[in-house]
N, C-alpha and C positions, 0 to 999 in steps of 0.2 A: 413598270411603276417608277413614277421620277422619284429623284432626291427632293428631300426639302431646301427651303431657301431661308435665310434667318433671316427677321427685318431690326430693325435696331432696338428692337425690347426684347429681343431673343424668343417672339414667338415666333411660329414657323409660319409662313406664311412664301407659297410658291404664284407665282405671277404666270396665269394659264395662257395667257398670248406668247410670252418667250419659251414657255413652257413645249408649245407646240410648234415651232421654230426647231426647236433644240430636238426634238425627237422625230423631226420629220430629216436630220440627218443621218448619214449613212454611215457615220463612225463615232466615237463614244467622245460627247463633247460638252461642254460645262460652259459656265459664268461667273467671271472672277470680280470682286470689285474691292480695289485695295488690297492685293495679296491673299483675301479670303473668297473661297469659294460660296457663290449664294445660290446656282443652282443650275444640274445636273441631269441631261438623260438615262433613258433607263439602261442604255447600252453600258455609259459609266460605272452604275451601281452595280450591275450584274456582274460586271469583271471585276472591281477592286473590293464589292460587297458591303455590306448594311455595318460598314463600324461606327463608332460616334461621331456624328456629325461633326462637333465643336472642332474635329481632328481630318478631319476630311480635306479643307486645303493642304496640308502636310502627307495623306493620308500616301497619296499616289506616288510620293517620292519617296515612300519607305519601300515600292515596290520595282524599284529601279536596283538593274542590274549595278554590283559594288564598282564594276570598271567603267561603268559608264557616270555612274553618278559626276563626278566633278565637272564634268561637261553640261547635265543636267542643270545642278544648280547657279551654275553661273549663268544659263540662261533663264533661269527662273528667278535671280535674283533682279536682272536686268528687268524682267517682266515686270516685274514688283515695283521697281525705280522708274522705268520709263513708259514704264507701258506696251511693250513689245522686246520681240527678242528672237534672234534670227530659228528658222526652226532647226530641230536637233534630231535626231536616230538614238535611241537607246533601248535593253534588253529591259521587257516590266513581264513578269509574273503574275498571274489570277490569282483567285480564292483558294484554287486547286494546285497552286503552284505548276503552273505550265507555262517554262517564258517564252516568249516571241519577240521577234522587233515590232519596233513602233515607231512611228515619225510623230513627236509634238511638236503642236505648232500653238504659240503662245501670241495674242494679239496681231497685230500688224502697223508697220511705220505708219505714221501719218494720222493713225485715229486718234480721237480726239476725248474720245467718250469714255468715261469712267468705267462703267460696267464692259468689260472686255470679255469677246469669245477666246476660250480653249481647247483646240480638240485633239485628237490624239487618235492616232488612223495605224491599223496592222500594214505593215510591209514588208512583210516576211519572206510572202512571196518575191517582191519586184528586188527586195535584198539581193535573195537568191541570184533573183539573175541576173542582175548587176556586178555578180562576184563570179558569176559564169561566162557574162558575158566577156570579162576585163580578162579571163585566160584563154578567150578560144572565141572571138567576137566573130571572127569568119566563117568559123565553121557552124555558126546558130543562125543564118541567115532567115529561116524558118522559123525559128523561136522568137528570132526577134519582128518580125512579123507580124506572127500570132499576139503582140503582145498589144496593148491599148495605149502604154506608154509612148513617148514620142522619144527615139534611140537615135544617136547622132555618136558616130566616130569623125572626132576633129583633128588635123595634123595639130603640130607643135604651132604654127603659122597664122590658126585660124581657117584656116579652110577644108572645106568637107569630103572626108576620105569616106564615109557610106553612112546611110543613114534610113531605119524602116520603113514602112509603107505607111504607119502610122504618122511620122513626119515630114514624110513628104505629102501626105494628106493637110496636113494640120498646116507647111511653108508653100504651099503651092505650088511643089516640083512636082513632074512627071513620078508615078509610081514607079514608071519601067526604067526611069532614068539609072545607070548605072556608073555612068563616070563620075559626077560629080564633079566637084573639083573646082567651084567655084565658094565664096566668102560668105561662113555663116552669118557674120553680122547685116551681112549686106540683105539676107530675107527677114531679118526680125525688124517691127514697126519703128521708122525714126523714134517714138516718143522710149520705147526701152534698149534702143542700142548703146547709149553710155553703161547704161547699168551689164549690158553683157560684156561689153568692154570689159569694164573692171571685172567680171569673176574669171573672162576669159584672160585677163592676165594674172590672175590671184591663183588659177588652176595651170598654168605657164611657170610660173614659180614653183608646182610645185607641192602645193597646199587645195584644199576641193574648197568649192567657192557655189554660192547659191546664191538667185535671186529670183525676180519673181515677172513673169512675164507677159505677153499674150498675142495671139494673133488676127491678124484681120484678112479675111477675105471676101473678096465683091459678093454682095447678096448673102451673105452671112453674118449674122451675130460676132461679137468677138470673142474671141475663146481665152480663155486667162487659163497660163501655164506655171507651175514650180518645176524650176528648172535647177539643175545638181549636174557641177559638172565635176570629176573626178581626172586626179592626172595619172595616166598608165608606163608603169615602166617595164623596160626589158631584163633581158636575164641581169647585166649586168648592173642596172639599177639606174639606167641612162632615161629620160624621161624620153618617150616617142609615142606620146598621143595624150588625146584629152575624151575622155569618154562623158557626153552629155544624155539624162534622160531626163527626158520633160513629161512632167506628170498632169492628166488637164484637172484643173481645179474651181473651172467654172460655177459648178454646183455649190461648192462650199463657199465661193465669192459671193455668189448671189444669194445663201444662205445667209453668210454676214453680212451682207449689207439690210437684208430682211430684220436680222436681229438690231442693228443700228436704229432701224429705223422705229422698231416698237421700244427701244428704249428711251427715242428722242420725241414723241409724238405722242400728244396726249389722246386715248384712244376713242374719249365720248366727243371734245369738240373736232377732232383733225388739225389742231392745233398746235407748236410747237409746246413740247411740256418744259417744265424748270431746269430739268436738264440741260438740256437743248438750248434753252431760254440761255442760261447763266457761260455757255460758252458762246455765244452767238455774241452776246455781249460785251463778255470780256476781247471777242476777236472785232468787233467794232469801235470799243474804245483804245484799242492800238492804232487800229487805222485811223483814226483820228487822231491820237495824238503825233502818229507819224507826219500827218498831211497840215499839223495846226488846226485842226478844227473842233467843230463841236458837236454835243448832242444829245441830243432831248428825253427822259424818260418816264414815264407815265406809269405808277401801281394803280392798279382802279379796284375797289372794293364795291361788293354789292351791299348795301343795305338790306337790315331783317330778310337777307335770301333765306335765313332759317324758317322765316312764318310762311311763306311759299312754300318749303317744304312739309311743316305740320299742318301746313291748312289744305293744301292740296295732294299733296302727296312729291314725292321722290320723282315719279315719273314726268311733273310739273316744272320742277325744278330743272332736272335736265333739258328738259326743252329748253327752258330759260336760259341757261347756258348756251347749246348749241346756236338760239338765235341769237343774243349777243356776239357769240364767235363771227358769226356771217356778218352781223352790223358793225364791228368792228372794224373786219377785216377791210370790207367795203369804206369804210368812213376814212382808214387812215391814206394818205400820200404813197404813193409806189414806193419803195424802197423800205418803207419803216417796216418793222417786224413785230410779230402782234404774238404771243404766248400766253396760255394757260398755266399759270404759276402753281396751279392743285384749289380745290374747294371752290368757293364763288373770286377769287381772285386772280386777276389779268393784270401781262405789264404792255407796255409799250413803248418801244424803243424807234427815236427818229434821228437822222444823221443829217449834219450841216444845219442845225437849227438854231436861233437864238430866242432868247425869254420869251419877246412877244407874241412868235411865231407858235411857241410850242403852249403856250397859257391858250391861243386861240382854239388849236387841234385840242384839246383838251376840252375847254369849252363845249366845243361839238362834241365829245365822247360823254359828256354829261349830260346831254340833249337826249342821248339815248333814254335815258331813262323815261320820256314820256313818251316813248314807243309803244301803244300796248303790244301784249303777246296774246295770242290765242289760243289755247288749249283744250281738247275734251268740251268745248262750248262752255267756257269761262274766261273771260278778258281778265287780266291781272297785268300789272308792271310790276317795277322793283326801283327803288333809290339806288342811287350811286356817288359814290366819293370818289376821286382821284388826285392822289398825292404827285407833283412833279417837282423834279430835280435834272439840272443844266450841269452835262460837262464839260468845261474842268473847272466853273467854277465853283459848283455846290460839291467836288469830289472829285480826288485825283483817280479814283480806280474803281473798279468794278465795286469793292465791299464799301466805302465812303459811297459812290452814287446809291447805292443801293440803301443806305442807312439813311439818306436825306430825304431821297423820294420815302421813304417808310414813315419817318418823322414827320413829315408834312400829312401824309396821309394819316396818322396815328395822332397830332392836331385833331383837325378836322371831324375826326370821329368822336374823339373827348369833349368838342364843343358843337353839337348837335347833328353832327354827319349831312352828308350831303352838299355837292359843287367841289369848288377846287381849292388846291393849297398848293403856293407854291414854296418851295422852301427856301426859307431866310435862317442868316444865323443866330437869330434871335431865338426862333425854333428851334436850335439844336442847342441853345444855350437851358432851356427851356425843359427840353429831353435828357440832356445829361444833367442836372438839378436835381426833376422826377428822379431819376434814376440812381443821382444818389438818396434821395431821401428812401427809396426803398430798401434799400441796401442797408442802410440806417435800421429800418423796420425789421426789415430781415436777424441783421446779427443782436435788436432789443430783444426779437422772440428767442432765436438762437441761445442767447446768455440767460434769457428769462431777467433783461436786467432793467424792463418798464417798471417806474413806481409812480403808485398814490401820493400827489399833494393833496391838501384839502384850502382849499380858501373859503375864509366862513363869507355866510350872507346875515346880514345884520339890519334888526330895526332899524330903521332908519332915525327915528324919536327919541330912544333910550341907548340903545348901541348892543341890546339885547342881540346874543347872537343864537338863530332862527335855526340854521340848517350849514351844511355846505356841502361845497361843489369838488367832487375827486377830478383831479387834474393831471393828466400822464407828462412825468417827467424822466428825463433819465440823467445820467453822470456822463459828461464830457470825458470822453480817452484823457488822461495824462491831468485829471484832476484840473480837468478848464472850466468848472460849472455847473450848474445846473441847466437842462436843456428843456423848452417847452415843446408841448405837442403842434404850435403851430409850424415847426421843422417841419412836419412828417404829412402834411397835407394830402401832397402825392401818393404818397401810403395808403391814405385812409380810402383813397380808390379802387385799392385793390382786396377786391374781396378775402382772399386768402390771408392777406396780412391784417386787413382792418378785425378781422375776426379774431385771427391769432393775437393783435396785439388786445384788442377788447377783455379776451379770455382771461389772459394774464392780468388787467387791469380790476375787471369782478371779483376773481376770485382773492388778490390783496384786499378790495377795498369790503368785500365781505370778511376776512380773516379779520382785517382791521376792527369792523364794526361788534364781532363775535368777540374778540378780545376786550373792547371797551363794555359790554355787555357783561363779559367775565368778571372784571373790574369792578363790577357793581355802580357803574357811570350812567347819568341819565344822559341818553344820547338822543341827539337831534337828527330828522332825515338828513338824509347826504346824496346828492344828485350825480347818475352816473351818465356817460355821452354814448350816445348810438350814430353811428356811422350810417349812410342810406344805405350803401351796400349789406350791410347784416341782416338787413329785411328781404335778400335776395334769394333766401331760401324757410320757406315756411316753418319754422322751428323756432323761433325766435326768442316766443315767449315763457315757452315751455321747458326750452336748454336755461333761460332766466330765473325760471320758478324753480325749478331742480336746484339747481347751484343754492337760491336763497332757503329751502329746505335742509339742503347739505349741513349750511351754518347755522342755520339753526336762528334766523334772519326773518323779521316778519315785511311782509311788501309795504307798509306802510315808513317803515324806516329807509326805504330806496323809492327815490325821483328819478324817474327816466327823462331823460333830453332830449329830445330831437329835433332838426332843423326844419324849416319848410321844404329844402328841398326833399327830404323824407317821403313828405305826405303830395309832392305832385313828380315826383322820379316814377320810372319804370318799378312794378311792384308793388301800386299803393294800394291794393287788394289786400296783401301779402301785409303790411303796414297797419291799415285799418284793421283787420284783425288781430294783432300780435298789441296793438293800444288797447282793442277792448278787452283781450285776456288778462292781460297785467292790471287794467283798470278793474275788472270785474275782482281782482283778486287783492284788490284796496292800495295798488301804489299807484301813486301821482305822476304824470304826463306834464311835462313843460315844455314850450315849446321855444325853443333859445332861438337869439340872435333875430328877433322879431322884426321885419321891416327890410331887410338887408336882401331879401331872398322874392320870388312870386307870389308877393303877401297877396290874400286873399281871404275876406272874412268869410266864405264857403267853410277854409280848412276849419274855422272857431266850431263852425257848426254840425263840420261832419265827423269830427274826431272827437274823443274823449281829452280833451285837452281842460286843465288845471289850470296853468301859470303860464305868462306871458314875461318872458326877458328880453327887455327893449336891447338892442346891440348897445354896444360901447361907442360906435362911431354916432349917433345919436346924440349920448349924453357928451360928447366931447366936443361936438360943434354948437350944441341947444345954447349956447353962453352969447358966442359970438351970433350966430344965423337967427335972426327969428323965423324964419320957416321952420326950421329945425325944432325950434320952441315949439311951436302951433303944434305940430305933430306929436310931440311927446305930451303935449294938455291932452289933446284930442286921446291917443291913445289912454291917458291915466282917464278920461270920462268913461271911454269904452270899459275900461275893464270889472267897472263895479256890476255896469248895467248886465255882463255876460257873467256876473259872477265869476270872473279870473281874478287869481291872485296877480298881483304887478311887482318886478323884479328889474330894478337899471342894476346895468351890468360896467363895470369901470369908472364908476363913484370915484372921483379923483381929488375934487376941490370942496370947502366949505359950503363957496357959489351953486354948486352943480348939486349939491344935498339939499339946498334951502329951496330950487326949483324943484326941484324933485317933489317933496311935499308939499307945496302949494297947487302942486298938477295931482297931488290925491296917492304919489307914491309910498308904501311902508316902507319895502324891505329894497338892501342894495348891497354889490359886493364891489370892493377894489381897492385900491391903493390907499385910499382916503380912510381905511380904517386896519388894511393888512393883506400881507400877501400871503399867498398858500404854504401852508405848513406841512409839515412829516405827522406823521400819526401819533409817534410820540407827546409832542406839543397838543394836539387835538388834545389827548388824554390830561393832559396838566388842566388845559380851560374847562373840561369838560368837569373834572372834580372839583375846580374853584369856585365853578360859574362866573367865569370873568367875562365882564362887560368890554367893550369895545368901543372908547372915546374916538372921535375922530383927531386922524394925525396934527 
């Protein structure tokens, strides 16, 4: 039974392809990533036993012999740091307390890959006779034979004073050969004779020296050997030989590199996965910035892959992927490198490209999308968006290219998805903006420090004031202000915040309305703003109705706002329903910023809608534009005929009130009469009944 593997939420979750990798070795071997072990065969657990996971990278060095530990951990520290770490010999202990040697062997030079094999192999035996051999190597000719290892007696000189039948199998000598006495370096393959060099002079000094080998023979495989060579001395402590055994390691070579391969390789398309992706990457934009060049990169997202998957199934979906992969892979130029980044998202990376070049390849990878797919005898396609980004000029490095190409893609999505976006810094100025306004949003919910203004709405005729509108403001750091909600835009995009900040906005503006109530205050409706996102989860009206029960709050004292884009966004099921509960339950619908959005007199007709609030950029031109005029008549005719109440919104001048009510308007908010207040003041006009002349 394996060990578990923890993924980054600390559930357990083991990964059955490396899984099976791992236990189809012959000695107790793991996966390290980052210093921490993620996952273990069963030979592993069986030896060091079922203790707490959490302690399990640590676990095996409590079970290292105390004289060998210091050697241990310096190569486990090394492991940690670099990635690899030459291998080591030391005494470990079972469950059962019974030590033997062990040879760990900790990654290997050159890899490159984050998730690292560890494995840890008994040598207890080949110990043995290594320490048998080093006192009486002549007289075990037999032994050494018998043995699998590949056994080599070398002069001080480098050359071969006797060696078993195993390595003369393995170099290509006569078995029967017995003189020897020709240059070992001279049988090992040009590509590792420096590396023998060096240990054959490191075990010359003196010192035992390892490195890592292998051999080739005509009509044979190459054999990949660990080779240890040991320096032997005489009684008097004179050094007179070098004792090498090579141990063959092929199996565990071809094992890791099996393991490499399923952790670089995404399994459903054949694919390079994100891993794989993100070092391929980063080793392409060195070579290019070595050579001066450039190069191209492509995220490409699939459009609603999600409704593919609920409409047809999982198994649909896949396919859809896999074909993509092959049309991909086929579309781009030889050299470019195509990976499966996880979910329905692909990158694409091209070398020695410029803008035009790579805007065009692009182009055609959008083309895809009107490919149909065939499935179970269903034809379906899927949209596709693809963000690109040029190096060096959109990003000196891997995380900048990666953040443009994203940007541009994360554009493009926010403005109706589908084709291409290439990234400008205009976009990024764009993205870090967003990004701080949400940040913004974040630490308002965080402090709980959003507050209700109100700005009244007023007759227009008398200056009687009607209603008002709660307005989320907050306090500038360091006492700079008042700040409006038109900051936080970007915010209001994101459903989790546009929620969280809404929440905190109800519930003041209801404590506020419950307190004027308390007061014995005749209070007037007060209009609160819904974001289209809030309608993204069917609850809408019902979490509204609760809360105005809470305070004790009748629904005719609260006007809901909503935008057009409300009633034609994704969700307007979800919408039209949550208008007629609140309507049925007597609060008023208005439908703000009228004209600015996908007007359509459908929405008058298909929604419970009350009031109509002409934008502000209307009344602000209607002075100067007669077009602008015409339309605000037109609309003040419509609104009697539909029974809408009519509402201009940024009432600024004298000029702009006196059209106002010749085009048939009552009621109007803005400047021209006041700007939003704190709750407090509310309550002063509310007990005076103060009128509201214009300024």
């Amino acid at each position: 039974m394996g060990g578990p593997r923890v993924g980054g939420s600390g559930a357990v979750d083991v990964d059955v392809q490396l899984q099976a990798v791992l236990e189809a070795l012959p000695q107790m071997a793991a996966m390290v990533r980052d210093g921490v072990l993620v996952q273990a065969n069963s030979r592993w657990w069986q030896f060091f036993g079922h203790g707490p996971f959490q302690a399990a990278s640590q676990h095996w060095l409590a079970r290292v012999n105390p004289e060998d530990r210091p050697a241990v951990l310096v190569a486990w520290e090394s492991f940690i740091t670099h990635g690899h770490a030459p291998a080591c010999e030391c005494r470990l202990h079972d469950v059962d307390g019974k030590e033997s040697w062990f040879e760990v062997r900790l990654g290997s030079p050159g890899d490159e890959v984050p998730l690292r094999a560890m494995t840890i192999t008994d040598v207890s035996a080949r110990r043995h006779l290594r320490q048998s051999l080093e006192r009486n190597i002549r007289q075990q000719d037999h032994m050494l034979d018998a043995s699998l290892d590949c056994i080599k007696l070398l002069n001080v000189d480098g050359t071969l004073r006797h060696m078993n039948r195993s390595g003369c199998l393995a170099l290509g000598v006569p078995v029967e050969e017995r003189a020897f006495g020709m240059t070992w370096l001279s049988l090992l393959p040009p590509d590792v004779r420096e590396r023998g060099r060096r240990a054959l002079a490191q075990a010359g000094s003196g010192r035992s020296a390892r490195f890592g080998g292998k051999s080739v023979l005509s009509g044979h495989k190459p054999k990949y050997w660990d080779n240890i060579l040991t320096p032997m001395f005489d009684g008097e402590g004179n050094l007179n030989g070098i004792l090498c055994v090579s141990r063959d390691v092929t199996r565990q070579q071809e094992a890791e590199q099996r393991l490499r391969t399923a952790s670089e390789v995404d399994e459903l398309t054949g694919l390079p996965n994100r891993r794989s992706f993100n070092r391929r990457l980063r080793a392409s934009i060195q070579r290019q910035r070595d050579r001066g060049g450039t190069l191209g990169l492509m995220i490409i997202d699939l459009d609603h892959f999600k409704h593919v998957n609920d409409t047809l199934g999982h198994p649909a979906g896949d396919h859809l992927l896999r074909m993509l992969s092959k049309w991909l892979t086929g579309l781009v130029p030889g050299g470019a490198q195509v990976a499966r980044l996880g979910g329905d998202e692909f990158a694409i990376v091209m070398e020695d490209v410029d803008a035009d070049t790579l805007m065009a390849a692009a182009e055609k990878v959008g083309l895809l999308s009107d490919y149909p797919v065939n499935f179970a005898g269903q034809v379906f396609n899927t949209g596709m968006s693809v963000g690109c980004a040029l190096y060096p000029r959109d990003g000196q490095d891997q995380s900048e290219l990666l953040k443009a190409a994203d940007t541009a893609l994360n554009d493009l999505k926010a403005n109706g998805r589908g084709g291409v976006r290439m990234f400008s810094r205009r976009l990024m100025a764009f993205a870090e903006m967003a990004a701080s306004q949400r940040l913004i949003a974040r630490q308002l919910v965080r402090d709980a420090a959003a507050l209700p203004y109100y700005q009244p709405k007023v007759d227009l005729r008398d200056g009687t004031v009607v209603g008002y509108e709660a307005l989320l403001r907050w306090q500038r750091p360091g006492g700079g202000g008042v700040q409006a909600d038109c900051h936080l835009d970007e915010a209001f995009r994101d459903y989790e915040l546009a929620s969280r900040l809404a929440e905190l906005m109800h519930l003041q503006v209801l404590a506020d309305i419950a307190a004027w109530q308390t007061q014995g205050l005749q209070v007037v409706p007060v209009a609160i703003n819904a974001a289209p996102v809030e309608f993204l989860r069917d609850d809408f009206a019902e979490n509204l109705l609760e809360k105005l029960q809470r305070f004790g709050v009748s629904p005719t004292l609260v006007e809901l706002e909503v935008t057009e884009q409300v009633l034609s966004d994704r969700g307007s099921a979800f919408v039209a329903r949550a208008l007629g509960v609140l309507k049925g339950a007597g609060m008023r619908i208005a439908l703000d910023d009228f004209g600015t959005g996908h007007s359509s007199l459908a929405h008058l007709r298909d929604y419970p809608i009350d009031t109509l609030k002409i934008d502000r950029s209307f009344v602000a031109r209607m002075v100067e534009e007669p077009a602008i005029s015409a339309i605000v008549e037109a609309i003040g005719k419509l609104g009697p005929s539909l029974r809408l109440e009519l509402v201009a919104e940024g009432v600024e001048s004298l000029c702009q009130r006196q059209i106002l009510l010749r085009a048939g308007y009552r009621i109007g908010q803005g400047f021209l009469y006041d700007r939003a207040i704190q709750a407090s003041e509310v309550a002063e006009r509310l007990a005076n009944g103060t009128r509201l002349l214009p300024a």
